[in-house]
matplotlib code that plots the C-alpha trace (Angstrom):
import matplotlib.pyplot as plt

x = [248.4, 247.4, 249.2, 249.9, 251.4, 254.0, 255.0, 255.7, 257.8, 259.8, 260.8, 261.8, 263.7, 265.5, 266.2, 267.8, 269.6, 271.0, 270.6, 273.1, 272.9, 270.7, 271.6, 268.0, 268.1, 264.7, 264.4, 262.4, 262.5, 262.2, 263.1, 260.2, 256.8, 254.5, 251.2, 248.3, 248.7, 252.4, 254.1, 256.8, 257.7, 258.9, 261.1, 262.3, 264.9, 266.8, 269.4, 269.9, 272.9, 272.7, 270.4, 268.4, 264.7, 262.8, 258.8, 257.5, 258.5, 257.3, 257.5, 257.2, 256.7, 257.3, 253.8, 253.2, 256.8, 257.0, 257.9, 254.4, 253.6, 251.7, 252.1, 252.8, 254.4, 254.7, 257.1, 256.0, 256.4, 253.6, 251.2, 249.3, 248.4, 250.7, 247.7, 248.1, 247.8, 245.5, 248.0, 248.6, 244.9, 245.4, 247.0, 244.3, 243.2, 246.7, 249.0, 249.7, 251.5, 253.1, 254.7, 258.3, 258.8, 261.5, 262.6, 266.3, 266.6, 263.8, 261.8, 258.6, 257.3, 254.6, 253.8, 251.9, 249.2, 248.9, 250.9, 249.3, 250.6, 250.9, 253.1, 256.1, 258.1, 260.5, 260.4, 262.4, 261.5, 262.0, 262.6, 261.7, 263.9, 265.2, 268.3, 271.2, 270.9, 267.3, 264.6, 264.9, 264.7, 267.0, 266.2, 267.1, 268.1, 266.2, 264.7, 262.4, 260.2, 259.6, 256.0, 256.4, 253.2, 252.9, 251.9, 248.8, 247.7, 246.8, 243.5, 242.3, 243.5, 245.3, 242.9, 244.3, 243.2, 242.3, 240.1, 238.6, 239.3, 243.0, 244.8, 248.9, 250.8, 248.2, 249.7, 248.3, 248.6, 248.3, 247.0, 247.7, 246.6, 247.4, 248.6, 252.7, 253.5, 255.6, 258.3, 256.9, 257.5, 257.0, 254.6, 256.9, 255.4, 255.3, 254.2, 253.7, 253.1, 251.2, 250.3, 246.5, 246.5, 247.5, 251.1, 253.4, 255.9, 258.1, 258.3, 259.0, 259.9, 259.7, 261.2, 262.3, 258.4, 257.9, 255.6, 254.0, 252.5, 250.9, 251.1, 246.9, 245.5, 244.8, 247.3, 250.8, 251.6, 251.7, 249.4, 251.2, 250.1, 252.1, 251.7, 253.0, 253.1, 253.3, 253.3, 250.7, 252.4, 250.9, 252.5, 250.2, 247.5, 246.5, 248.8, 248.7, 250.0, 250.8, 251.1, 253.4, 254.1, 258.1, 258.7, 262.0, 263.6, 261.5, 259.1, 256.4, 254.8, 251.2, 251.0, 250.1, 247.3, 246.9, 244.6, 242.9, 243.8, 244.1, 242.4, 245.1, 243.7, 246.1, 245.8, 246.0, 249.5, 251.8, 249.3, 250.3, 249.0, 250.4, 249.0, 247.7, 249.5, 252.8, 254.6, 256.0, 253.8, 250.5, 249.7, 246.2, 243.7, 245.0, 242.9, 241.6, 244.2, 243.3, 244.7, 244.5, 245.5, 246.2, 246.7, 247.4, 245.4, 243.0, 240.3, 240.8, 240.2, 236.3, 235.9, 234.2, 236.8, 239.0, 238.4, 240.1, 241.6, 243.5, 246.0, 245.1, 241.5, 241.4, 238.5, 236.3, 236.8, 236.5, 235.4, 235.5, 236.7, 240.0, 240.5, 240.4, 239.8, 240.9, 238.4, 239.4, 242.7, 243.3, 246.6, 244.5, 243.9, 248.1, 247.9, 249.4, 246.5, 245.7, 244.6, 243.0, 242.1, 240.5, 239.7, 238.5, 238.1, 237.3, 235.6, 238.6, 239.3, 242.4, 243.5, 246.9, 247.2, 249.7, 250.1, 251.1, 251.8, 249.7, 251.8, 249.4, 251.4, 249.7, 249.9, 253.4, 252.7, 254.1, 252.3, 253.6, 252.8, 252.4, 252.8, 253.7, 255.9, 256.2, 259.4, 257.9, 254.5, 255.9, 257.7, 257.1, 258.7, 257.3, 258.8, 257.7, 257.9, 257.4, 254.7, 254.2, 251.5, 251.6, 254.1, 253.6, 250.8, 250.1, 248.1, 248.0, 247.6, 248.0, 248.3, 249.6, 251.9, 252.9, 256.2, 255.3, 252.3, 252.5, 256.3, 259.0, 262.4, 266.5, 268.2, 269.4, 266.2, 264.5, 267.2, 267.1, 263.0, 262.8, 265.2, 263.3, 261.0, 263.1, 265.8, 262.6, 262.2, 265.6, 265.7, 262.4, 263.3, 266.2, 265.2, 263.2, 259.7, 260.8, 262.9, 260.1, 257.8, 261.0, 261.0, 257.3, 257.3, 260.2, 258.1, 255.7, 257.5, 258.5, 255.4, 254.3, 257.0, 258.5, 261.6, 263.7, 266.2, 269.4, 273.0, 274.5, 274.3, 270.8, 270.6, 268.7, 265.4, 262.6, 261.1, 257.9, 257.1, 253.1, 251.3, 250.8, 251.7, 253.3, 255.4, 256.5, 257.6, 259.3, 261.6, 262.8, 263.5, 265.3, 267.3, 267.9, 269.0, 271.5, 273.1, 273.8, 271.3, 268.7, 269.4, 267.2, 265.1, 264.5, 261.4, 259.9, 258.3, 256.7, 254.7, 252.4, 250.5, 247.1, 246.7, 249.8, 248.3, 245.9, 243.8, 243.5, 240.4, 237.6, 239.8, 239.9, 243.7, 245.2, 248.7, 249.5, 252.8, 252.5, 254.7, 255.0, 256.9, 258.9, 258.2, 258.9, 258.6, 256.0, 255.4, 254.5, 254.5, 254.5, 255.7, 254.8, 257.4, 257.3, 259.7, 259.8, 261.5, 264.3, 264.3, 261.8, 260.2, 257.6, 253.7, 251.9, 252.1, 250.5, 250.2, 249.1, 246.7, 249.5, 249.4, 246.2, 246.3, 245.0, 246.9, 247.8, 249.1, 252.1, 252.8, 255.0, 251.9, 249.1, 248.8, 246.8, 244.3, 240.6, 241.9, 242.6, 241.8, 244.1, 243.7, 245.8, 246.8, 244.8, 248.0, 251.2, 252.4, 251.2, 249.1, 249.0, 248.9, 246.8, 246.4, 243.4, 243.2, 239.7, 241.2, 244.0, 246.2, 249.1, 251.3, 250.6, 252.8, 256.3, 257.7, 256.7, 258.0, 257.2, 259.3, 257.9, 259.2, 259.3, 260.7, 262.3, 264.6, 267.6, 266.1, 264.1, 264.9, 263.2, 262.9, 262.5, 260.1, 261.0, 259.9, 256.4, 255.7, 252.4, 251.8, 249.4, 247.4, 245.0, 242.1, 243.9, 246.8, 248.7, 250.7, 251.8, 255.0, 256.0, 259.0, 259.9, 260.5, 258.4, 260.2, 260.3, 258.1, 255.4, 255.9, 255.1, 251.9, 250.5, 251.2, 250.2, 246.6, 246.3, 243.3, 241.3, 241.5, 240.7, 237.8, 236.3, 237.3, 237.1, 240.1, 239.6, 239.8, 242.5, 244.5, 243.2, 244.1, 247.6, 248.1, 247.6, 249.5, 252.3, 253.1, 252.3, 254.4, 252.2, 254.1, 252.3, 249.0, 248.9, 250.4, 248.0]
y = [303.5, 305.1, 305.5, 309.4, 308.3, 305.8, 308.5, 310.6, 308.0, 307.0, 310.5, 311.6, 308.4, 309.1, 312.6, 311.1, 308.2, 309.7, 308.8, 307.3, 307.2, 304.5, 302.9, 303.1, 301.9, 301.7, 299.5, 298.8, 295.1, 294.8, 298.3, 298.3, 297.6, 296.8, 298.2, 295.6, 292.9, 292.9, 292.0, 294.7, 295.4, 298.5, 297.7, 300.1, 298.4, 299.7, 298.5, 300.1, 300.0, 298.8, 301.0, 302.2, 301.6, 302.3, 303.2, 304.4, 304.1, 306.4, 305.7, 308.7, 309.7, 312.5, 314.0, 316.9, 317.6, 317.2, 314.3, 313.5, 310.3, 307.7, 305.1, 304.7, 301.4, 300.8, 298.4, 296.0, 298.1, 300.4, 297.8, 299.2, 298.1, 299.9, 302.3, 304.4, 308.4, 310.2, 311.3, 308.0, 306.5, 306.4, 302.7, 301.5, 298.0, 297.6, 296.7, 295.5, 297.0, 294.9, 296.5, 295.6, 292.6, 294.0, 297.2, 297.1, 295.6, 294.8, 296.5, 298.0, 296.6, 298.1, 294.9, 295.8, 293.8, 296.1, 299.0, 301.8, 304.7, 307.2, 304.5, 306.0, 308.5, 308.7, 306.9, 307.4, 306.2, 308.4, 306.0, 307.6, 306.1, 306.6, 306.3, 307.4, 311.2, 311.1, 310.9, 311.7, 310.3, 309.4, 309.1, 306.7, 307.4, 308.0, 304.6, 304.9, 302.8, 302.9, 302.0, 300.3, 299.9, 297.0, 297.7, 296.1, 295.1, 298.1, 299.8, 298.5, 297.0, 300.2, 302.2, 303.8, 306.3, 306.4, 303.0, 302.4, 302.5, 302.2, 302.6, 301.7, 304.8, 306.2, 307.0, 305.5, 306.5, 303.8, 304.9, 302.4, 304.0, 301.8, 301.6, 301.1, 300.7, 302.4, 303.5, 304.7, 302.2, 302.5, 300.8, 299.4, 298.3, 295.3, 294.9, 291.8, 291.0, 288.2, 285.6, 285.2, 281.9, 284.2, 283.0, 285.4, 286.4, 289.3, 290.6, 294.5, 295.9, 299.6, 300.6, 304.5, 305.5, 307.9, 307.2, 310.1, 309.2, 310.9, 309.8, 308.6, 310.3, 307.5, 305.3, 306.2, 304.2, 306.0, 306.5, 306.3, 307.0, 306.0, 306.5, 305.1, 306.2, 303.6, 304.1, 301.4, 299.1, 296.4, 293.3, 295.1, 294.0, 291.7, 292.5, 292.9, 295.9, 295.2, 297.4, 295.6, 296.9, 297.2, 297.7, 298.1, 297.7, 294.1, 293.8, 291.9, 288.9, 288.8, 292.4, 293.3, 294.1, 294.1, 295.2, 292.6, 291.7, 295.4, 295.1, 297.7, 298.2, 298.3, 298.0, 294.9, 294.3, 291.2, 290.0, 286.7, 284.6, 281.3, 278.5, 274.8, 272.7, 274.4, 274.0, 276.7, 276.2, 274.5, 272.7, 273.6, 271.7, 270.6, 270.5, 273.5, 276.1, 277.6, 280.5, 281.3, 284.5, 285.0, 288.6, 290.2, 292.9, 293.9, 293.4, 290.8, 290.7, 289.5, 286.8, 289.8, 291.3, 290.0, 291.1, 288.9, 290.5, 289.4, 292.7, 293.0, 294.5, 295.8, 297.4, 294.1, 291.7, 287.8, 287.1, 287.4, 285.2, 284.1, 281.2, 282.0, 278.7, 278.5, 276.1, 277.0, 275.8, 278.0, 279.8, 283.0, 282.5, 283.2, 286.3, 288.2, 287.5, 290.0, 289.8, 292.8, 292.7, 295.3, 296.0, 299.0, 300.7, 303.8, 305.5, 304.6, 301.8, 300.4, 297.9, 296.0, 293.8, 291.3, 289.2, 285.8, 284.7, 281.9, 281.0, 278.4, 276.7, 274.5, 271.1, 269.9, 266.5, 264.8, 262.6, 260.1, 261.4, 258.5, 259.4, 258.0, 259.9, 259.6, 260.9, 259.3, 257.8, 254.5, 254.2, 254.9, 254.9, 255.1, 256.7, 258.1, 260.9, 263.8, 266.7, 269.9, 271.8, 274.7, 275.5, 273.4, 271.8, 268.7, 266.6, 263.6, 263.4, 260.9, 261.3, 261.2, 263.9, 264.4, 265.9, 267.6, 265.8, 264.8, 265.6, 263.7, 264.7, 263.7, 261.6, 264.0, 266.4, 262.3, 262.2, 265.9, 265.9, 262.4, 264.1, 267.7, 265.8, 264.7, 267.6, 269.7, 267.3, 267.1, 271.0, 271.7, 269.9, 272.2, 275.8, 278.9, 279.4, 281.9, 279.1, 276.7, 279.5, 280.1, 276.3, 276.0, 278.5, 276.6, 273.5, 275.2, 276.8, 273.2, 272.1, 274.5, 273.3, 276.5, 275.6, 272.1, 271.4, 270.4, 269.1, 270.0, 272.8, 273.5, 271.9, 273.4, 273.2, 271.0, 270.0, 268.1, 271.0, 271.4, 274.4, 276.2, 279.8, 280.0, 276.9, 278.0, 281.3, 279.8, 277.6, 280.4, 282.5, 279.3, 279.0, 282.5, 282.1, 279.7, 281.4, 284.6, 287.1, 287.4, 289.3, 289.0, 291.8, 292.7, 292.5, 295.6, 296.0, 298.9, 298.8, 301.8, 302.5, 304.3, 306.5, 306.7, 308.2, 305.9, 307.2, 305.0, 302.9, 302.0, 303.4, 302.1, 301.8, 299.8, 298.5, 297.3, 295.4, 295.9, 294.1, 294.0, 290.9, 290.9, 288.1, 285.0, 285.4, 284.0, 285.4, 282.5, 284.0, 287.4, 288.0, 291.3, 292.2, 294.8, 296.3, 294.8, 295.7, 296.8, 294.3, 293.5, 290.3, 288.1, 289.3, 287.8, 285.1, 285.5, 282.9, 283.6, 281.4, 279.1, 278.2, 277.6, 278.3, 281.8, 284.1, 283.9, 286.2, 284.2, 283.9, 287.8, 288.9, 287.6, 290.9, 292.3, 289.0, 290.2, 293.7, 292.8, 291.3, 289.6, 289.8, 287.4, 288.7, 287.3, 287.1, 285.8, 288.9, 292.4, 292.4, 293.4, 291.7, 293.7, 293.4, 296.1, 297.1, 297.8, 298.9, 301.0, 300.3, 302.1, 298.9, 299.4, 302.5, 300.9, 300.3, 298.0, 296.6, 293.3, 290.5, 288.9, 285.5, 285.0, 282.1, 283.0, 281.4, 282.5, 280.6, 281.1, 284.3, 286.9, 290.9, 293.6, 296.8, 300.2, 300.8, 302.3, 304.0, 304.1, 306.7, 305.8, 309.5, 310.0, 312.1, 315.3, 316.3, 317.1, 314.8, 314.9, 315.4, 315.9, 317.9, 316.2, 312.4, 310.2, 307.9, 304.2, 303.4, 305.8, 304.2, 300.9, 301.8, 303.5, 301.0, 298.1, 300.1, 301.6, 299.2, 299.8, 303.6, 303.8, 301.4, 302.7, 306.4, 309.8, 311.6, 314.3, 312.0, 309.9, 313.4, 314.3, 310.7, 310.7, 314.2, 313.1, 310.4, 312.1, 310.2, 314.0, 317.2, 320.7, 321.1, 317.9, 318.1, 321.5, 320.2, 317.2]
z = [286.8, 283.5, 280.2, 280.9, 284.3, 282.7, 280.2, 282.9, 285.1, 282.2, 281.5, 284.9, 285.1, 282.0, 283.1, 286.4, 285.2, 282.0, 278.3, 275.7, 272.1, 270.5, 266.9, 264.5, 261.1, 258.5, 255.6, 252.6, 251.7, 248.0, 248.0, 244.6, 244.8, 242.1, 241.8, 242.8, 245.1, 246.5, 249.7, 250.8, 254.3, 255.9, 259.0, 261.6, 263.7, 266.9, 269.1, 273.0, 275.4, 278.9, 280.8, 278.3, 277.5, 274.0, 275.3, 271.5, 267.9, 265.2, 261.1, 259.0, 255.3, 253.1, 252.7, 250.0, 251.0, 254.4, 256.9, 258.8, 261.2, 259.5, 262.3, 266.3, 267.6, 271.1, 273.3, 276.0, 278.5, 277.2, 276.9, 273.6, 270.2, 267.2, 265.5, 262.1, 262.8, 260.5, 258.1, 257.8, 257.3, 253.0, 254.3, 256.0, 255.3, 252.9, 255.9, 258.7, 262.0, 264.3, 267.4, 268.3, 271.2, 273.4, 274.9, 274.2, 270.4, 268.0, 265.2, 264.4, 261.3, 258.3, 256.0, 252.6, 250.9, 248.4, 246.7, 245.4, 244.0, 246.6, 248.6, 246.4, 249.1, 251.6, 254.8, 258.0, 261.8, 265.2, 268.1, 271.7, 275.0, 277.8, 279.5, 282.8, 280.7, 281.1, 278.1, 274.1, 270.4, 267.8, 263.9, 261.2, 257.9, 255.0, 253.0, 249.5, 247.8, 244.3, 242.8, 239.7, 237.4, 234.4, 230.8, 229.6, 226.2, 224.1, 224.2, 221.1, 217.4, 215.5, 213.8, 210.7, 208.6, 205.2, 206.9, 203.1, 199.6, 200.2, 197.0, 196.2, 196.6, 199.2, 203.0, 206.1, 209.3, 212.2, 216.0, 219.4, 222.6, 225.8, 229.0, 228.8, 232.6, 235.1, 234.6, 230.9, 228.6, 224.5, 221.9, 218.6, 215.5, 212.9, 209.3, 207.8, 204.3, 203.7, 200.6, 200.0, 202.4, 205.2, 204.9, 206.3, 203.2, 204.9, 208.4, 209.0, 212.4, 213.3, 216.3, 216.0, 216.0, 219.2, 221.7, 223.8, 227.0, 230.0, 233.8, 234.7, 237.5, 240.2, 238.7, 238.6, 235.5, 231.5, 229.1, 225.6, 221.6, 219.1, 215.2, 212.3, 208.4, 205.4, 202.0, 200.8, 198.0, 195.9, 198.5, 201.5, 200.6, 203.3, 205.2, 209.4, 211.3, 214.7, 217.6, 220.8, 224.1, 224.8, 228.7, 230.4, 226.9, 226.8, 223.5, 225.7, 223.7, 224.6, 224.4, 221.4, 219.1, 215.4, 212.5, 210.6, 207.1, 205.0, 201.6, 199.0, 195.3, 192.7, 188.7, 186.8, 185.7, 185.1, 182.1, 180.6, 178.0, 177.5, 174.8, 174.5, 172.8, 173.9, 170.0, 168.2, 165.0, 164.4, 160.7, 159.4, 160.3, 163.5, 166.9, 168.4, 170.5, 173.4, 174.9, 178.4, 179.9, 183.4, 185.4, 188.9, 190.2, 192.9, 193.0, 190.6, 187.0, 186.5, 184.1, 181.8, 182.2, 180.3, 176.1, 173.0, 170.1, 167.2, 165.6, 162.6, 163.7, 167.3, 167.0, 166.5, 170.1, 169.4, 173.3, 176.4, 179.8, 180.6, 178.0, 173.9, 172.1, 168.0, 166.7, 162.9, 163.1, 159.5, 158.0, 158.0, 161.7, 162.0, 164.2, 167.4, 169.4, 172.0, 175.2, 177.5, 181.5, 183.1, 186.8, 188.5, 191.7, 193.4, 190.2, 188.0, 185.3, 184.4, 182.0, 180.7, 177.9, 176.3, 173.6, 171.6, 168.4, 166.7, 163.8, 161.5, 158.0, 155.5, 156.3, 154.8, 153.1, 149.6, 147.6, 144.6, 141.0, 138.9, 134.5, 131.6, 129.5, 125.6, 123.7, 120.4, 119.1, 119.8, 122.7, 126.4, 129.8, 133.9, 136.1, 139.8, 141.3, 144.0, 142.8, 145.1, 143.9, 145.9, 148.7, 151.6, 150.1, 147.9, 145.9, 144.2, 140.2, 137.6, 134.2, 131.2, 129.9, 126.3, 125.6, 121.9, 120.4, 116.5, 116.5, 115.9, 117.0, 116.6, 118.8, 121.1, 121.3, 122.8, 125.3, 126.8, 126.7, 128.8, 131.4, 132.0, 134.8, 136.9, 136.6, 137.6, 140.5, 141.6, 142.1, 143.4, 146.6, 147.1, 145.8, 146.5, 145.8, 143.5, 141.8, 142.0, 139.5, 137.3, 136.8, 136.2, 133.4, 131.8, 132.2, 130.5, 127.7, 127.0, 126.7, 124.5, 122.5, 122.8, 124.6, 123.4, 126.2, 124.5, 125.7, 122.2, 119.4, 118.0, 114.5, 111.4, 112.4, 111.2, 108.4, 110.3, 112.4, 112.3, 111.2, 114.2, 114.0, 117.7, 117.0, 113.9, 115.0, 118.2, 116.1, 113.9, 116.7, 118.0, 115.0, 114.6, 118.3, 117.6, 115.0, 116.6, 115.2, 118.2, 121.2, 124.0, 125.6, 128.9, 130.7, 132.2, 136.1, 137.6, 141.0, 141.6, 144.8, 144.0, 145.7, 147.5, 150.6, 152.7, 155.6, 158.8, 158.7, 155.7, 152.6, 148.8, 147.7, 145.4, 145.0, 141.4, 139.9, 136.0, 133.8, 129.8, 127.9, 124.8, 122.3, 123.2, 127.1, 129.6, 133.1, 135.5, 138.8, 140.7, 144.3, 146.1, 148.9, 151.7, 153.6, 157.0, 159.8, 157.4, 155.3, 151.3, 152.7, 150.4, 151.6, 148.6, 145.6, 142.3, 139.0, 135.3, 133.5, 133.0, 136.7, 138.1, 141.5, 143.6, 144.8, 148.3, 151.0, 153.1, 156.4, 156.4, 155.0, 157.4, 158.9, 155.8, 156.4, 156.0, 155.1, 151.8, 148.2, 145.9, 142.0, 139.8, 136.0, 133.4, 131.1, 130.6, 128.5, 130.2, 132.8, 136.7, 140.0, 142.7, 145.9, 147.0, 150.1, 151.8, 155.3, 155.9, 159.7, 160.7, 159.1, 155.9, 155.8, 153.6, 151.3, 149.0, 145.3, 143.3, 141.7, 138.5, 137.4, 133.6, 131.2, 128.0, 125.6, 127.6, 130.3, 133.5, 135.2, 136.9, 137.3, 140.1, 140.0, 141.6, 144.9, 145.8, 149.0, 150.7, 153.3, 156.5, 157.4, 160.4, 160.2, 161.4, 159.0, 161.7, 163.1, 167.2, 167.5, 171.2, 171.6, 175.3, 175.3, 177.1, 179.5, 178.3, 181.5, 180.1, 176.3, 177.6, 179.3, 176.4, 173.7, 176.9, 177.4, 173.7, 173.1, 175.9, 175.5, 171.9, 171.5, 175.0, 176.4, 174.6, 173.4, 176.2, 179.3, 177.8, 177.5, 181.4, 183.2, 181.1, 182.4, 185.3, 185.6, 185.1, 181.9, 180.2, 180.7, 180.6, 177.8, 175.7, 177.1, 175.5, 172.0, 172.1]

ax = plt.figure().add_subplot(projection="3d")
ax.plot(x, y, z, "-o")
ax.set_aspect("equal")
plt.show()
């Protein structure tokens, strides 16, 4: 009998007997299937009553919209293989149909291999029988299955854009393209900062950035983009960006990519210069210093380019390299040593500098002064004792001193002369150097037999004083002294600058301290003083004939070192320090005024000038005057690059790049 015949038979029996209601139920087991190689099963069960017989099952899905058979089952009693329909041919060779085993209750099965996109739809089954009330169908419910797709690793590292040159303060934009799954899943990014080793310093996560994506044709899962903006800063450089696939709210750890190491310029800054031997002052003649200076930047400071200066004289460098070395371990080496670094990139140079204070003093060292003093032809006394010759200097001298040759003297003129020594000692280890010239000059005086040091009244002077005219006149004016009739007169001081004005660079000026004695007083010493930082501090030392040693600027004064020459007076009556300049800096504008120290027969004493101004002009007689502060930040980088720009960039472009900077207004680039 053929297959049409058994149709037939079935449905006349079912037509004569009578049909009941059959239960069908379909089923997706897992109800999701992933894309690729999955096992899901699609079951269509049924259960009949007594009397009725299932002959066909049918599984349908929702096709462009509308239910269509994919696949016929058959039972035993229709002895035929389970066949897909052409609607439902898209799952040939993906799964497997396997008929149901009994008329009254089994299932027809549809076990996947494989998912694929178009698998995602509604399913319901139609199960044909027959029964007492003859032949029909009855219909399950409706089952779905979802296609779910995984993310894969992005398409490629982030590209980002500018890709070269990348300065600090420029914005980058970072790209990821890749495939984030189904359902649509995101991309999140992470910065992180980096030491040269490749150490990571700081982690950043960004996980607000928006990712766009687009369903692929052919494969059901999302296309997404995703970009990201950073401001570049001086700690990116080397830093990573990475891009990392997030899916079902799960960062997923292999899935990620990220850029390589990203190279950021920035200027030199942080410049540091330290010192070897770390003390705070070093003694002429000691071993050489070296200064070392050390900087940040990127790319990095060059050994050439790193420039030496001392202050005084910017315009002339002593090197170049990292390291400085002092081999002339000198007091005129004392100087605020400079030094410059430079880097550049992208067409532009930049340059920071900083400084330290080499601070060199004589060498401090006593000696023992060994002399014989007389107090009369015949007699004689040794004594020993301590001799500075200089400050902070000695030397060592023996000799024999004679406290007034030829002349004889009372009892109590013996006594005060063999006690001037060491009353002079005694005090010069605990005065000024001022103190220690007003002593000299009394020393001197005494010497010159000018002044007798005496612990009672001055007696009638002297029958056996010798013929010499200055001796002579000294002890009247002595004895006149003592009796009242001689008042004493004032020494006069004036200090001059010449001219007053100086202009900045190779200019002649001259600053002078005159003084003019009265009789009977000797100038020993001169000290000229300027006004620093608010206060008159000592910048040179000057002696008369009657001490023979050069004049000397001190350490307040090493900044006029190599700018300057020194001129001692020729007398002790009226005369002139000078000191002359030969080059004029912006320092020398002060005030300045001089201090003479004199010896009289009142004693040892000394006298003040006026005060002398000198005025510090620049080749325009204009000065700049901005109207509009600068902000401190802005201050500090001009005086930290004002070397660099002077000695190496015209006035117009320093004007342009400060401009803009942003350090000047429109308002002072036009006053400049």
């Amino acid at each position: 009998m053929s297959v049409k015949n058994v149709h037939v038979v079935i449905v006349l029996y079912s037509l004569i007997v009578g049909i009941e209601p059959l239960t069908v139920q379909i089923q997706a087991t897992p109800s999701d299937g992933i894309l690729g190689q999955t096992s899901l099963q699609l079951r269509c069960s049924y259960t009949a009553v007594a009397g009725e017989i299932v002959t066909g099952v049918n599984i349908q899905a929702k096709i462009n919209g509308q239910f269509k058979n994919i696949a016929t089952f058959y039972t035993p009693s229709v002895p035929l293989n389970a066949t897909l329909t052409t609607d439902g041919n898209y799952l040939s060779n993906r799964v497997t149909l396997t008929n149901p085993t009994t008329s009254s209750t089994n299932s027809a099965v549809i076990q996947f291999s494989q998912i694929a996109c178009e698998d995602e739809t509604e399913y319901f089954c139609q199960v044909a029988y027959a029964g007492s009330s003859g032949s029909t169908t009855t219909s399950s419910g409706v089952a779905n299955i979802n296609v779910t797709g995984n993310p894969e690793q992005p398409d490629s590292e982030p590209s980002y854009i500018p890709s070269a040159g990348i300065e600090e303060g420029n914005n980058v934009v970072f790209t990821c393209t890749g495939n984030v799954g189904k359902p649509q899943g995101k991309f999140r990014w992470v910065r992180y900062r980096r030491n040269p080793d490749g150490d990571i310093l700081q982690e950043t996560p960004y996980e607000s950035q928006t990712t766009t994506a687009v369903q692929m044709p052919g494969n059901c899962t999302f296309n997404g983009t995703s970009q990201l903006t950073l401001k570049m800063e001086q700690l990116d450089n080397n830093a990573i960006v990475r891009c990392q696939v997030v899916y079902q709210d799960v960062p997923q750890g292999s899935l990620y990519r990220q850029t390589d190491g990203i190279n950021v310029y920035y200027s030199v800054r942080n410049v540091q210069v330290t010192k070897s031997p770390i003390i705070s002052a070093f003694a002429e003649g000691a071993g050489p210093i070296t200064l070392t200076c050390t900087s940040e930047g990127n790319p990095v400071v060059t050994k050439t380019g790193y420039t030496w200066y001392k202050e005084f004289n910017t315009s002339v460098p002593l090197g170049t390299g990292p390291t400085y070395v002092i081999n002339n371990v000198v007091v005129s080496e004392t100087d605020n040593y400079i030094c410059v670094a430079q880097n550049s990139f992208n067409g532009q140079t930049f340059n920071m500098n900083n400084s330290i204070h080499i601070q060199i003093d004589f060498a401090t060292t006593t000696m023992t002064k060994t002399e014989t003093v007389f107090t009369t032809p015949n007699t004689s006394s040794s004594k020993t004792e301590t001799v500075f010759t200089t400050p902070n200097t000695s030397s060592t001298n023996t000799g024999t001193v004679f406290t007034t040759p030829n002349i004889s003297s009372t009892k109590t003129d013996q006594e005060c002369s063999t006690m001037v020594i060491p009353i002079l000692v005694a005090l010069v280890v605990v005065l000024s150097v001022l103190q220690l010239g007003e002593i000299i000059s009394l020393y001197i005086l005494h010497k010159k037999g000018i002044v007798k040091f005496k612990t009672g009244k001055d007696n009638k002077i002297y029958d056996d004083v010798n013929s010499r005219n200055t001796e002579k006149y000294v002890y009247n004016s002595m004895n006149i002294a003592a009796e009242g009739k001689n008042s004493i007169e004032t020494i006069t001081v004036q200090m001059e600058a010449t001219p007053s004005d100086g202009i900045l660079g190779q200019t002649s000026i001259q600053l002078r301290c005159s003084y003019t004695t009265v009789t009977g007083e000797i100038v020993t010493g001169v000290n000229m003083q300027a006004k620093i930082n608010g206060q008159f501090r000592n910048i040179a030392t000057f002696f008369t004939p009657e001490v023979p040693l050069n004049a000397s600027l001190i350490t307040d004064g090493n900044y006029l070192a190599n700018r300057v020459t020194l001129i001692n007076p020729t007398t002790s009556s009226t005369d002139s320090a000078i000191i002359q300049f030969s080059q004029i800096a912006c320092e020398d504008e002060k005030e300045y005024m001089c201090e003479v120290a004199y010896a009289s027969l009142s004693g040892a004493t000394s006298a003040s000038s006026g005060v002398a101004n000198i005025t510090v002009k620049g080749y325009q007689n204009k000065k700049y005057n901005p109207t509009v502060n600068m902000q401190n930040e802005h201050i500090e980088s001009l005086q930290r690059n004002y070397v660099k720009l002077v000695k190496e960039t015209p006035t117009d472009a320093v004007v342009d790049h400060l401009y803009q900077s942003g350090i000047l207004t429109d308002e002072l680039r036009e006053e400049i």
